[in-house]
N, C-alpha and C positions, 0 to 999 in steps of 0.2 A: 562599359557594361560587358564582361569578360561571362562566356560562356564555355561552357566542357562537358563532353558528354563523352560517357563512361560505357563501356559493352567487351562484357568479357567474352561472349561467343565472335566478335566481328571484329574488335580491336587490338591496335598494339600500341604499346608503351612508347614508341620511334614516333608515332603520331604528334602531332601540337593541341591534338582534342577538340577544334575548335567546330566540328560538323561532324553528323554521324558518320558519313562517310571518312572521315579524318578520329573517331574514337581511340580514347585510350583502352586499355585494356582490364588494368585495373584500378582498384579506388586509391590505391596507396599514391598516386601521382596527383592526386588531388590536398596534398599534405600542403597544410596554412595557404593555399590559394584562395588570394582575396578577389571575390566577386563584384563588390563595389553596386552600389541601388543598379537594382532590375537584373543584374548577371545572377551566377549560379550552376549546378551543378547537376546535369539529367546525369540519368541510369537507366539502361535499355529494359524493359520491362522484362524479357527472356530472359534475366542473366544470375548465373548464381553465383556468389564471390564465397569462397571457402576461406577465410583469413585464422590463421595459428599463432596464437602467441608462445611464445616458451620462457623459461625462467629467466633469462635476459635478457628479453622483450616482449611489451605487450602488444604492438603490432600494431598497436590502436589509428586511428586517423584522430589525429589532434588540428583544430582550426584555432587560431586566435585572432582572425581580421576578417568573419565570412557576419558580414553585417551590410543590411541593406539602407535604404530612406522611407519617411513616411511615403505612402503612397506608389510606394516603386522596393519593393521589399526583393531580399536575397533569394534565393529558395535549392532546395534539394529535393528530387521529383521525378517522375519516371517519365519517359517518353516509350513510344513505339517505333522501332529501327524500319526502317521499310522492308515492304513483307512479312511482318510480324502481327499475328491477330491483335487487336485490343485489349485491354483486360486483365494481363497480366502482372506480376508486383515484381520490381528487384529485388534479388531475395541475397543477406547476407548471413554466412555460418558463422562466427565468429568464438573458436571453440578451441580449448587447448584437449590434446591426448599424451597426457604426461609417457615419458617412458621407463626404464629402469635407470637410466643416469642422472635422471630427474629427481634421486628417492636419494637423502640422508634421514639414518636412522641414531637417535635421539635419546641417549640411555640415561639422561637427565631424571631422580626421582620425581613421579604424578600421583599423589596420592596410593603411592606404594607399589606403582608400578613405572617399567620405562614410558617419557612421554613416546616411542616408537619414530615411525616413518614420518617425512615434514621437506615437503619443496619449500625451498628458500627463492625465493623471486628476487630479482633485482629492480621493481617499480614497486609502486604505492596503489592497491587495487581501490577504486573511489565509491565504491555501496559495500550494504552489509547483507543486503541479498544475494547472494550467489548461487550458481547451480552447480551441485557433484552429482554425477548420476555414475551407475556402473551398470553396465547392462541395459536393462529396463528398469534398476532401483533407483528412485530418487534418494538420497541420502542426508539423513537430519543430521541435524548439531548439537554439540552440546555447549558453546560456550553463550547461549541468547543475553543470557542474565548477568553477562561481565561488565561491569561500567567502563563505557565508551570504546566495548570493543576490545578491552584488553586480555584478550584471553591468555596469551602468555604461553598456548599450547598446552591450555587444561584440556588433557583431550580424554581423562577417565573418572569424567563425573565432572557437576557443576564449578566452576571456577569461584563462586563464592556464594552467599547467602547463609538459610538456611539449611540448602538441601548439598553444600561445600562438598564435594569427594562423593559426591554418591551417584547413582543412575538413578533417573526417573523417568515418569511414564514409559514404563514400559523396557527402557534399555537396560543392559547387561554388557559387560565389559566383551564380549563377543560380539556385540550389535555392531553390525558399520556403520561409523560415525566421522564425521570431521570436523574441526577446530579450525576459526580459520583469525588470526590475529589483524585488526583495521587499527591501532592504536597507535603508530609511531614513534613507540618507544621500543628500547633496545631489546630483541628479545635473540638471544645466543651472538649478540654483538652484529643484529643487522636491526636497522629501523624500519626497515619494505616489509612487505606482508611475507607470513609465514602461514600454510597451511599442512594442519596435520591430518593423517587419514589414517586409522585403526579398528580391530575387531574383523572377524571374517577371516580370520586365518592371520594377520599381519600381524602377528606381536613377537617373532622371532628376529633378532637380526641374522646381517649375513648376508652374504651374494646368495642369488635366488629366490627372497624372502621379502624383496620391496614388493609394492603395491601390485607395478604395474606388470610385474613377473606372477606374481600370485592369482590375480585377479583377469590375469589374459592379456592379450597386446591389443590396443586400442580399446578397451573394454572400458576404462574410465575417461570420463567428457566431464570436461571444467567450461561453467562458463563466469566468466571473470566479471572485468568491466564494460559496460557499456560501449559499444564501439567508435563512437563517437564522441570526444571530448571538445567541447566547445567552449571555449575560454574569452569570454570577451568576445562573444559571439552570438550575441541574443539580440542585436538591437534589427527589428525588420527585418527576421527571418523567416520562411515561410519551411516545415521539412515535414515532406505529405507521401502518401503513397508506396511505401519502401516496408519489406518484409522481413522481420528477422526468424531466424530459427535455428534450434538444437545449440544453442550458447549464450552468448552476450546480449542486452538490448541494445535499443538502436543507439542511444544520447543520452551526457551527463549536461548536466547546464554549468557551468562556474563561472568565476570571475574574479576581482578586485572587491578588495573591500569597497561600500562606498559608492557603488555602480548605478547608475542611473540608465535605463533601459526599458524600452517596450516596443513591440509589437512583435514577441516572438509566439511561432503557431507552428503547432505537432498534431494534425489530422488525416483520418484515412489510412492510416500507418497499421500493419497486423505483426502479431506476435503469438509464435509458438513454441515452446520450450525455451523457455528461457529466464536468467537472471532478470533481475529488476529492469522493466522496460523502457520506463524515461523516470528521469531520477532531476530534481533541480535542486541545487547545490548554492547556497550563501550563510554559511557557517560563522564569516566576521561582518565589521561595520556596522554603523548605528542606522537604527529606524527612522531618525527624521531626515539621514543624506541617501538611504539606499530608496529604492525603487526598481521593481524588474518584474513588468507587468507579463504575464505568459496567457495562453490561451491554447488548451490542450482537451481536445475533440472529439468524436466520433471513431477512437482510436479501438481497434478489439484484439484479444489475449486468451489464450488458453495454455496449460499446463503453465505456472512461472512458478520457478523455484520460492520467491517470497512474494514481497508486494511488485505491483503491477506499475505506481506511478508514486511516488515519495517528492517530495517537496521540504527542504532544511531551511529554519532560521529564519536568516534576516532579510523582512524589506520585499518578499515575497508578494506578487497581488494578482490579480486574475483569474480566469476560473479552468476549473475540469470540470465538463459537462459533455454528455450524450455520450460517452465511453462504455462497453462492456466488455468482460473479460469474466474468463471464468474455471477454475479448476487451481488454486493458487496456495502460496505457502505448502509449497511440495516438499522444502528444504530447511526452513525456518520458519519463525513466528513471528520477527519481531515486530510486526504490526500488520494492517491491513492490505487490502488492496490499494487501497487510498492510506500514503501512512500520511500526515499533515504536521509539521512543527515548526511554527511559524511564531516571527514578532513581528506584527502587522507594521506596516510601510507609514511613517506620516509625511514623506517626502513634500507631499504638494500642501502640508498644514493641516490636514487631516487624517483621520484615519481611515486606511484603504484595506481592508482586511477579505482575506482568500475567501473565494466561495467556488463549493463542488457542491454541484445541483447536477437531475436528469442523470446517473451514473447508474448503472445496472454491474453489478457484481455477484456473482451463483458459486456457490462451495468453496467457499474459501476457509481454510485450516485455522482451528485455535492452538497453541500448547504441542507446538508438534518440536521433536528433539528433545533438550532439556527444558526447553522454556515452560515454568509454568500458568502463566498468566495472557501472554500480549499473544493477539491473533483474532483475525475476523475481519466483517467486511469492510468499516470507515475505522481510520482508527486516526486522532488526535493525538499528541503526545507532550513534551516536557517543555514548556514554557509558549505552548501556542497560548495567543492574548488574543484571537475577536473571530478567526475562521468561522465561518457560516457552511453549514451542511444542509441541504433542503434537498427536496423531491428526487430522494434517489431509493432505491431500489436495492437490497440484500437478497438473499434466497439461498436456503438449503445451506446454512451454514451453523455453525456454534453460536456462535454470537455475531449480531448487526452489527450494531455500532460501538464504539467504543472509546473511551478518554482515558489516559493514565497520565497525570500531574500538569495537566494542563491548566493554565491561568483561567483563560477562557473560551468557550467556543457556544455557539449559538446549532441548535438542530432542530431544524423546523421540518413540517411533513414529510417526514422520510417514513420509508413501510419495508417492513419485514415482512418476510414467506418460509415457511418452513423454519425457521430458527429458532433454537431454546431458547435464546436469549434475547430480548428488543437489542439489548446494550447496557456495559456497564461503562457506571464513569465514577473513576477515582482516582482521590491523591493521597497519594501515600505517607507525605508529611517527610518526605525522606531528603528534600530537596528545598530548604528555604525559602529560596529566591522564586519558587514559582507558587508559595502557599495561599497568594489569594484567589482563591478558586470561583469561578461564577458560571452555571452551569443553566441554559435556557433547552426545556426540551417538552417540545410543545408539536400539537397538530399531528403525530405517530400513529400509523395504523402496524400494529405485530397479529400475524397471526400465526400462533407458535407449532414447535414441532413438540412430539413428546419428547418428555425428558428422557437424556440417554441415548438421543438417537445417534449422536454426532462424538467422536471424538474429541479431548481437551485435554488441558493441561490439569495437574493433578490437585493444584488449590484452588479451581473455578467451583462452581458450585457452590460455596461455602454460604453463602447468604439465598433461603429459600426464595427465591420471587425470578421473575424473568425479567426485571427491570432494576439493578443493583446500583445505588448512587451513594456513595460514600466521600467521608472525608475527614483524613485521621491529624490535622495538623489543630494548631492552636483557634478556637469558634470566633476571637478576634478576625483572625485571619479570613474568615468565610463570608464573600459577598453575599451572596446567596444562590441557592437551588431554585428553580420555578418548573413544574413538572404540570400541563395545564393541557387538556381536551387530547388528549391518547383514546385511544381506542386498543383497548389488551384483549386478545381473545384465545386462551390458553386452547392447549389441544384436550379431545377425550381423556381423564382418568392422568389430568397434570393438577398435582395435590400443590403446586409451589403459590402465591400471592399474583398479583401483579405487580408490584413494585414496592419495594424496600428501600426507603432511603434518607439515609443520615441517622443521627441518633436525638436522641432526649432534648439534650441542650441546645440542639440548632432549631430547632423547633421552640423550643421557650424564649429564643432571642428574635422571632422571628422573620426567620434567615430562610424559611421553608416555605415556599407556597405550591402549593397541591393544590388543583382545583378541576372539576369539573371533566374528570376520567371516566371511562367507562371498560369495566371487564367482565368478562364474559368466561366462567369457569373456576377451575383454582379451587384455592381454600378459602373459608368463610372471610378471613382477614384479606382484602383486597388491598389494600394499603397498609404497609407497616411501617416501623421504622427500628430500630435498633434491634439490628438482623432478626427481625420476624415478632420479637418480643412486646411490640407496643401496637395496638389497632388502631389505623387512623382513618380505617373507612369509614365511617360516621362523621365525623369532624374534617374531610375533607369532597363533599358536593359529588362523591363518587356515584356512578350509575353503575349497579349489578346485575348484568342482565345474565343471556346465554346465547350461546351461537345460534339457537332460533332464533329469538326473538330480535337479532339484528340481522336477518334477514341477508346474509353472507351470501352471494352467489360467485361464480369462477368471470371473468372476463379475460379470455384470451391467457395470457400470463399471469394477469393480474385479476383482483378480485376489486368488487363493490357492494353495496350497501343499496339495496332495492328501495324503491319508492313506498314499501311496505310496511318497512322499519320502524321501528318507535324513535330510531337516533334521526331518522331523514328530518333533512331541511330545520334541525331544532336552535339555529346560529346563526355568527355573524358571518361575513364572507371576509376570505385573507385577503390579503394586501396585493396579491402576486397571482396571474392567473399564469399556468404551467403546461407544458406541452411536452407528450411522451414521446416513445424513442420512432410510435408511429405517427408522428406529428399531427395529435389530436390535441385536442385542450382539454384540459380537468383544472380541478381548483383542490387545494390539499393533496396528499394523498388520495387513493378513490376513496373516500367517508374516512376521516380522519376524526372521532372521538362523539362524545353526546353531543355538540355545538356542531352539526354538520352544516359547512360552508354550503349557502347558497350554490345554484348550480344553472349553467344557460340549458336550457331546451335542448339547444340544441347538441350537449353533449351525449343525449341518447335517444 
């Protein structure tokens, strides 16, 4: 049971770590040291470790043997040194300050101009979230929309689509922007990440003319990977308590194809300014031999360059709950706070599919750099088959929820505040293998912002309604939509629908069940379907009310549905009774749609 404990004010590296008074000094010494059930790794609560990577190295701490036992788990955690008040988090910078010898410049034609300035890295950086900040600017991207990350160093205008060689939302070939290449494919005969940085002055070559001469010394902050790569290193781990900022997050999760694993936990952990915060990682292997049960907590975030917590692939299970974080996609789009892309686990003969419940997420960016679609607060993506999304919480952002070509995902009582959008969910038919879509979204309290309030990306909007579900591949293919006791409650003088979804023929196969919604607002068509063309409030049990007559009052953060109401007490009660981030109980959402769930006494 090997213990070591870390303290960069009191320790030295000459140490063997094994008592505070015997501390190392810093974290690097704790490199693939295996802790074996109940050992593990403190960190002086006082201590701040400033770690730099540079283009030859990322400096990271890489573990591949820090695994505990049931019942007797590994952990990384903070202690209190003697004479140290309580209270305090180990706080890690982990932040590159490129310099001028850091910079080749790139006279390769971009859509008619040189691709410019470009650090060539000698590693492989592991997320697509990253932070460029210069100064005080956080710095968007343009390559969001390259499939699988290939940007190739399109750094003047979109890397392909539609919108190929042009600037959108807003950029102009003088905008600071950066390109940053995850694809490991050869891109100027290197496979490792290549980031590009131009506009603001940078489109000259020449000595004098790179970034970090133009832009000042120290002035640009990279935060890369995650500082923590854990490799075969999730089985009864416990990593609590530990503060990151102005760089990298804390942990990547990876592994072996094929990984069988559980009892890894990430709580109590804070995050500020920074790259993607905990990211888990299983990209190969099949769903009935993988399993990698995670449990990720009570963790909070403010300013992150992209999303906050990402989850890839294969064989994923367990949940994110009680987490908030808030101010995010500072630097990109490509999904949420919660981004999810999962092929549910049947390791044990069943299926074990992810569930984030209880998650508070406030202002999180749609559409920000090139991207013009993905952003917001939950977001699903490309071939997730069963995640469950429940009683979680959006606010003050573009859009809540979100899906784009997901198989399937289940969203039950989740609530929107402030949001244009509840959520949209679509597949774009672009992608075969993930075209049978099944989409359950049920028990939804929105109560929206006006339109316009929030910035996005520049083809959002397209379909009038604040609840947009679409699906462009073959009606074969369409399990079905169920859209069933929502509550929509548009803001003053919001002309859009409450929800818009599918078209014609999903509806005549029926593939579509709408039932038993209520909104409150809008335009006369409460329900439509082919993008606003067809009325199905009549024909789908819709209740029309108005923000009076549901009797909306403020609770704390959050809002409810008075004893008043025409909607109170009109239902059955769910399945699942839930507990807020103040550890009270409610049931749904607070009044989630005209079937309002029974309710104990004693919750008011």
């Amino acid at each position: 049971m090997p213990i070591r404990y870390i303290d960069f004010n009191r320790g030295s590296d000459a140490n063997n770590g094994s008592t505070p008074a015997l501390a190392w000094k810093n974290l690097s010494m704790a490199f693939n040291f295996n802790p074996g059930a109940g050992g593990g790794i403190y960190l002086a609560s006082d201590s701040v470790w400033e770690i730099n990577p540079t283009k030859a190295a990322h400096n990271g701490l890489t573990q591949t043997q820090f695994n505990g036992a049931d019942g007797n788990p590994a952990f990384i955690a903070p202690y209190d040194p003697p004479g140290v008040a309580p209270g305090g988090m180990p706080t890690i910078r982990y932040r590159m300050f490129p310099v001028a010898a850091d910079w080749t410049w790139d006279a390769t034609d971009n859509h008619g101009y040189p691709k410019g300035w470009y650090i060539q890295f000698a590693w492989h950086n592991l997320t697509n979230d990253i932070l460029v900040k210069v100064g005080d600017t956080w710095v968007g991207t343009t390559n969001q929309r390259s499939t699988g990350n290939k940007g190739f160093g399109s750094i003047n205008g979109d890397y392909e689509g539609s919108y190929e060689g042009q600037f959108v939302n807003g950029m102009t070939r003088d905008t600071l922007r950066f390109n940053i290449d995850l694809g490991r494919e050869s891109v100027g005969g290197s496979i490792f990440t290549r980031l590009y940085l131009s506009g603001a002055g940078l489109l000259t070559p020449g000595a004098g003319n790179d970034p970090s001469t133009v832009l000042g010394a120290g002035q640009i902050m990279l935060g890369l990977r995650p500082y923590i790569y854990l490799y075969n290193s999730d089985t009864h781990l416990i990593v609590r308590g530990i503060r990151c900022e102005d760089g990298g997050g804390l942990f990547a999760l990876d592994g072996d194809a094929n990984r069988i694993s559980a009892g890894f936990e990430a709580y109590e952990n804070d995050f500020r300014r920074t790259g993607v915060a905990m990211a888990i990682i299983s990209s190969t292997g099949n769903v009935a031999t993988t399993r990698r049960e995670i449990d990720i907590h009570h963790n909070t975030g403010q300013q992150i360059a992209g999303s906050f917590f990402s989850a890839f692939k294969v064989g994923i299970t367990g949940r994110s709950h009680h987490n908030y974080a808030t101010d995010g996609n500072k630097c990109s789009a490509m999904g949420g706070a919660e981004y999810i892309q999962i092929a549910t686990t049947t390791a044990n003969g069943y299926r074990e599919p992810f569930i984030s419940e209880h998650n508070w997420y406030d202002r999180w960016a749609n559409g920000t750099g090139n991207n013009t679609f993905d952003g917001g607060g939950l977001y699903v993506d490309i071939g997730d088959d069963g995640s469950i999304l429940r009683y979680n919480l959006v606010t003050n952002s573009y859009v809540a929820f979100q899906c784009g070509s997901g198989a399937l995902s289940h969203w039950y009582g989740n609530t929107s505040i402030n949001c244009e959008l509840m959520g949209m969910w679509n597949n774009p038919g672009e992608l075969p293998a993930f075209l049978a879509s099944d989409y359950r979204i049920e028990h939804h309290l929105h109560i929206g912002a006006p339109f316009g309030t929030f910035p996005r990306g520049q083809d959002t909007g397209v379909s009038p309604a604040v609840t947009v579900i679409t699906y462009n591949g073959a009606n074969t293919n369409l399990v079905g939509v169920t859209f069933r006791n929502n509550a929509l409650i548009l803001a003053d003088g919001d002309t859009r629908s409450g929800a818009n979804i599918m078209v014609s023929a999903d509806w005549a196969t029926g593939k579509v069940l709408v039932d038993k919604n209520a909104v409150a607002g809008g335009a006369a068509k409460k329900i439509t379907s082919d993008v606003g063309a067809t009325d199905r409030t009549a024909s789908t049990n819709t209740v029309v009310t108005t923000r009076e007559a549901i009797g909306l009052i403020p609770d704390g953060q959050l809002y409810k549905i008075t004893a008043a109401s025409s909607l109170w007490k009109a239902g059955a009660d769910l399945a699942r009774v839930n507990v807020d981030r103040t550890g009270r109980h409610f049931y749904s959402p607070p009044s989630a749609g005209p079937f309002e769930p029974v309710r104990r006494a004693s919750y008011f």
